[in-house]
C-alpha positions as CSV (number, residue, x, y, z in Angstrom):
1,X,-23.1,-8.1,-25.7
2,X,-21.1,-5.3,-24.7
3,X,-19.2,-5.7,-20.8
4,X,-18.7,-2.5,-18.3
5,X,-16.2,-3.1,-16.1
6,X,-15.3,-0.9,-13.5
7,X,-11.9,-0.4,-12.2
8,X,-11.6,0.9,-8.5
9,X,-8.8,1.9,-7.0
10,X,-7.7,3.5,-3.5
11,X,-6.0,6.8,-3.9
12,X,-2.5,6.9,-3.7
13,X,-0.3,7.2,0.1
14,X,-0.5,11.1,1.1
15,X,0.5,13.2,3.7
16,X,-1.9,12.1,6.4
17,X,-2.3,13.3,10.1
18,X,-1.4,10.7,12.6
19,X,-4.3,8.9,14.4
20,X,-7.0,11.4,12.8
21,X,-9.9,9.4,11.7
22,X,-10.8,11.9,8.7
23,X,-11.9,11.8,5.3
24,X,-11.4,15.6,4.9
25,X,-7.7,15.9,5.3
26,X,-6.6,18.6,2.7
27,X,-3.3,17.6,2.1
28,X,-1.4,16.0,-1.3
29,X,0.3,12.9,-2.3
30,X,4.0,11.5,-1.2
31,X,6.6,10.9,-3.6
32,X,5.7,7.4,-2.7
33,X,2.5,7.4,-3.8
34,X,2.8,9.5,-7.1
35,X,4.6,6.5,-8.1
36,X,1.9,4.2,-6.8
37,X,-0.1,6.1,-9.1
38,X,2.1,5.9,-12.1
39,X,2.3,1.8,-11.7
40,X,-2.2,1.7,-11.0
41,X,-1.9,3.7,-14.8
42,X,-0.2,0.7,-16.5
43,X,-2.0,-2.0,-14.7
44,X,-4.6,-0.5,-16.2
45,X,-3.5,-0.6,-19.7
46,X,-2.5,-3.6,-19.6
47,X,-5.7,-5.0,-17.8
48,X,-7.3,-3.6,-21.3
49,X,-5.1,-4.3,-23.8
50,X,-4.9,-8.1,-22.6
51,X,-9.0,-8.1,-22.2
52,X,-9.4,-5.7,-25.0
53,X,-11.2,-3.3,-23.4
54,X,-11.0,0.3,-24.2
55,X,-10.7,3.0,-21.7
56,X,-13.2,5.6,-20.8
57,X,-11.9,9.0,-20.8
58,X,-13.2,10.3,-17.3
59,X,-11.0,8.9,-14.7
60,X,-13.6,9.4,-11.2
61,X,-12.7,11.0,-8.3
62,X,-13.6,11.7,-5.3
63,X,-13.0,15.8,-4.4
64,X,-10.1,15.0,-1.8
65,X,-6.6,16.6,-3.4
66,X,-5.2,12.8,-3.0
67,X,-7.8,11.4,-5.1
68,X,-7.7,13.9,-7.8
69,X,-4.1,14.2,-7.7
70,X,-3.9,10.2,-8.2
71,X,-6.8,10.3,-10.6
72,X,-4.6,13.5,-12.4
73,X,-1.4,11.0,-12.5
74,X,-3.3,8.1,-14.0
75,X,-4.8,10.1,-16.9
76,X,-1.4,11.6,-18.3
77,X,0.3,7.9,-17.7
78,X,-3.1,7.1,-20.5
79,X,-2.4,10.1,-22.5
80,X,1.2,9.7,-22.6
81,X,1.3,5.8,-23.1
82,X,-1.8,5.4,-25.5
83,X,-1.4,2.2,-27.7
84,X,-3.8,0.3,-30.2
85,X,-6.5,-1.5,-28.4
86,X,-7.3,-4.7,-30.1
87,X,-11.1,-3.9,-30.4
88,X,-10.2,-0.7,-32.2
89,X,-6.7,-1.7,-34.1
90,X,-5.4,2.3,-33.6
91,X,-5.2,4.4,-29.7
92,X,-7.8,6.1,-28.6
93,X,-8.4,9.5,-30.0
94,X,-10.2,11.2,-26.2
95,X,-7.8,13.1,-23.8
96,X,-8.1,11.1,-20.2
97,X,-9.0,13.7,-17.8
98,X,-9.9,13.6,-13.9
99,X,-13.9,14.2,-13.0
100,X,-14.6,14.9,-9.0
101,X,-17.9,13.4,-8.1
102,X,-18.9,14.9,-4.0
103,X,-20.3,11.5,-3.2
104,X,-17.8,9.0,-3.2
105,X,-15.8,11.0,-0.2
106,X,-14.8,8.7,2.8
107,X,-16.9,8.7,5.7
108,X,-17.5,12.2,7.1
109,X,-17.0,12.7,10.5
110,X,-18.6,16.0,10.7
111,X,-17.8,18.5,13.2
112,X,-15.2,16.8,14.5
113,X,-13.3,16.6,11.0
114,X,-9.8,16.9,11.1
115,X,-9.5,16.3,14.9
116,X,-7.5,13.6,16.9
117,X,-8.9,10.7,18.2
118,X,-8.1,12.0,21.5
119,X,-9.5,15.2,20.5
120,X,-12.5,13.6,19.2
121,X,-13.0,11.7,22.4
122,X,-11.9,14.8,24.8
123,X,-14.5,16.7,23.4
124,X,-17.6,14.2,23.8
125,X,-16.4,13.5,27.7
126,X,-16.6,17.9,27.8
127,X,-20.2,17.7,26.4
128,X,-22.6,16.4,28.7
129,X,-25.6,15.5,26.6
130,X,-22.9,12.7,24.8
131,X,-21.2,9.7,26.2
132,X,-17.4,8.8,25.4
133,X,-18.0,5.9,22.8
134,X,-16.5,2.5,23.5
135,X,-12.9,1.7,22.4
136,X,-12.9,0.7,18.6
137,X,-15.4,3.4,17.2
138,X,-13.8,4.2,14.8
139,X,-14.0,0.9,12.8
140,X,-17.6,-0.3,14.1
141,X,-19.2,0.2,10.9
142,X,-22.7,1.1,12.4
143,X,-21.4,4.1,14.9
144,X,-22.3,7.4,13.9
145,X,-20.2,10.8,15.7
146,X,-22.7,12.9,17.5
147,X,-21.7,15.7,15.6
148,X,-23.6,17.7,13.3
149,X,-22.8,16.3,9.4
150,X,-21.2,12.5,10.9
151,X,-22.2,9.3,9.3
152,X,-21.5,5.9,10.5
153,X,-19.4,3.9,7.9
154,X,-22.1,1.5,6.8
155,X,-24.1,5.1,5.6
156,X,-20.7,6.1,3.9
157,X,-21.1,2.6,2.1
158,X,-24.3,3.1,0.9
159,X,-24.1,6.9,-0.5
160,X,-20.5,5.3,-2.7
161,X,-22.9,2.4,-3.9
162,X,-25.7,4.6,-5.0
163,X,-22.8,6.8,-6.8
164,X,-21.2,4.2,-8.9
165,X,-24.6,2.5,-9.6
166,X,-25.7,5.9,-10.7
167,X,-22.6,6.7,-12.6
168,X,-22.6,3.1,-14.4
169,X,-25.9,2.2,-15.3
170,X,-26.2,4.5,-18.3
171,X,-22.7,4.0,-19.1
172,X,-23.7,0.0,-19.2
173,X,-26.7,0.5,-21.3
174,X,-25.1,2.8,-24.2
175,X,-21.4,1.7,-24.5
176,X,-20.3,0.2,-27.9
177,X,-17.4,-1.7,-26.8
178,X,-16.3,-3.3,-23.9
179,X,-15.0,-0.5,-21.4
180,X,-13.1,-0.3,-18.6
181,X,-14.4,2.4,-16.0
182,X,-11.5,3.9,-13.5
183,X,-12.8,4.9,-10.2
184,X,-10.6,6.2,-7.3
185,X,-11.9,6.4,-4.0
186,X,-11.3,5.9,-0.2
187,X,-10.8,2.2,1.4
188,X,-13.4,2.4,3.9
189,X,-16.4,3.5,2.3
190,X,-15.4,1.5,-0.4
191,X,-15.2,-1.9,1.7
192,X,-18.5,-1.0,3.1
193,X,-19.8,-0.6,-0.5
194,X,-18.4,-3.5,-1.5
195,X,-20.6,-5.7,1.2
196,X,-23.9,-3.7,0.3
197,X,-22.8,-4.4,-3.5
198,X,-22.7,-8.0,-2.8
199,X,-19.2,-8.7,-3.9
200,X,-17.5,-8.9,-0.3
201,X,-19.2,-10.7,3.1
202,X,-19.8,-8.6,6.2
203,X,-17.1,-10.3,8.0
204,X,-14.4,-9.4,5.5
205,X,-14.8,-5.6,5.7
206,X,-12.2,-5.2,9.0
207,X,-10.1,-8.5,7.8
208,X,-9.4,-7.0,4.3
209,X,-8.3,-3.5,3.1
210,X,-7.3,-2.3,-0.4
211,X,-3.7,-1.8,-1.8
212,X,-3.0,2.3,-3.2
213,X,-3.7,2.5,-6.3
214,X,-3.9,-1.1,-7.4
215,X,-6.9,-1.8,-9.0
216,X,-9.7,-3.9,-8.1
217,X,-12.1,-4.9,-11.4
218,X,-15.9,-5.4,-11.7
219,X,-18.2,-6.2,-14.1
220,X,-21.2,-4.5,-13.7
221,X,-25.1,-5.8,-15.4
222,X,-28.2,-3.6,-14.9
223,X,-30.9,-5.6,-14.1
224,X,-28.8,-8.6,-13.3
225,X,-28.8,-10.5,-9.9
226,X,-26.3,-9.5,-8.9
227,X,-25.5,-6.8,-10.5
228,X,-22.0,-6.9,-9.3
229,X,-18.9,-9.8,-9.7
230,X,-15.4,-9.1,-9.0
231,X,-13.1,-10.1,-11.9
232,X,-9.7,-9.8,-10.7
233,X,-7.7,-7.9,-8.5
234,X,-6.4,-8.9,-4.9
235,X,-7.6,-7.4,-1.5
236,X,-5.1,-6.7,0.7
237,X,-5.1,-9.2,3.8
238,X,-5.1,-7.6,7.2
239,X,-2.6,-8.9,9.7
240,X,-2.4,-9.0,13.6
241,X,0.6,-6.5,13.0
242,X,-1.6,-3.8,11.4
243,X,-2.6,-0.5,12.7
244,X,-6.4,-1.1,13.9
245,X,-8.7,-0.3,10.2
246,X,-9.2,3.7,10.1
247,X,-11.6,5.6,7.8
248,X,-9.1,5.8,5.2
């Protein structure tokens, strides 16, 4: 029997505001993280080539500029670097290409996108039908923004879940060779997927985070229980030192 496994992977480091708890931040990639990007491309040819597992075309992305533009790097690394995969003896003959999907976006914060924390925070005290939230907000996965189009992070988690389930299950049921699946995403909703998936505990979601563009692999089974079982790949381990977990 065929295997699906899907490859996730945080997007690349970008140019991101300071202390601005937004998924909708329109701006690019740093020269750091184009070659974060460049180095996720080969760990994912060599993931395959050891596993022989061929590579789907589509590379998945969310529609922020720094996904695309990581998921962009990581198909011309494939189309530049194709090589004989052992389940086909001869490289791939598909053009890798980057395909946004609007649903696995990081947690929306509505209104109140794009705005400081302090912003954020000024502008509830100014409103009198909303209370100041209590200090952490940002990371409690079950707070939602009173603002119109805000979700909590735990409803972030479960619209990415419902996405790759929906993206993989007909892939899983009609490939004809084992396949690796690239996703890139955002860390938060990702984490909180991950728990609702069944492949990380509740706990772990503020103790662990995800490396830029280093993969994290999954099989994936329709119909199985569960459906979901990490393979390989290594969170990254939180640390007192860290800046307190943001949406991204």
């Amino acid at each position: 029997m065929n295997s699906l496994v899907m490859a996730f992977l945080r997007h690349s480091d970008y140019h991101q505001r300071p202390d601005t708890p937004s998924a909708l931040q329109p701006w690019g990639l740093t020269d750091k993280g184009r070659e974060q990007a460049r180095a996720g491309a080969h760990n994912l040819m060599d993931w395959a080539k050891a596993q022989g597992f061929i590579l789907d075309p589509a590379i998945v992305c969310s529609t922020s500029l720094r996904a695309w533009q990581t998921a962009q790097i990581i198909a011309t690394e494939l189309n530049q670097n194709k090589a004989p995969f052992p389940v086909t003896g001869r490289a791939t003959d598909q053009v890798f290409h980057p395909v946004s999907l609007l649903p696995l976006h990081e947690r929306s914060v509505g209104a109140a996108a794009n705005l400081t924390l302090d912003e954020i925070e000024q502008a509830l005290a100014a409103d009198p039908r909303h209370a100041v939230p209590a200090p952490g907000w940002k990371s409690d996965s079950h707070y939602c923004l009173p603002f119109e189009g805000a979700e909590s992070l735990i409803q972030a988690g479960h619209r990415v879940k419902t996405a790759l389930e929906t993206l993989c299950q007909p892939l899983a049921e009609n490939i004809q060779a084992n396949t690796l699946k690239v996703v890139i995403g955002h860390g938060a909703s990702f984490r909180h997927a991950a728990y609702l998936m069944g492949v990380l505990r509740f706990e772990d979601i503020h103790q662990l985070s995800l490396y830029h563009a280093r993969p994290l692999l999954f099989r994936y089974t329709p119909g199985q229980n569960p459906a979901w079982v990490q393979l390989s790949g290594q969170w990254k381990q939180r640390t007192a030192s860290d800046p307190s977990p943001t949406p991204d």
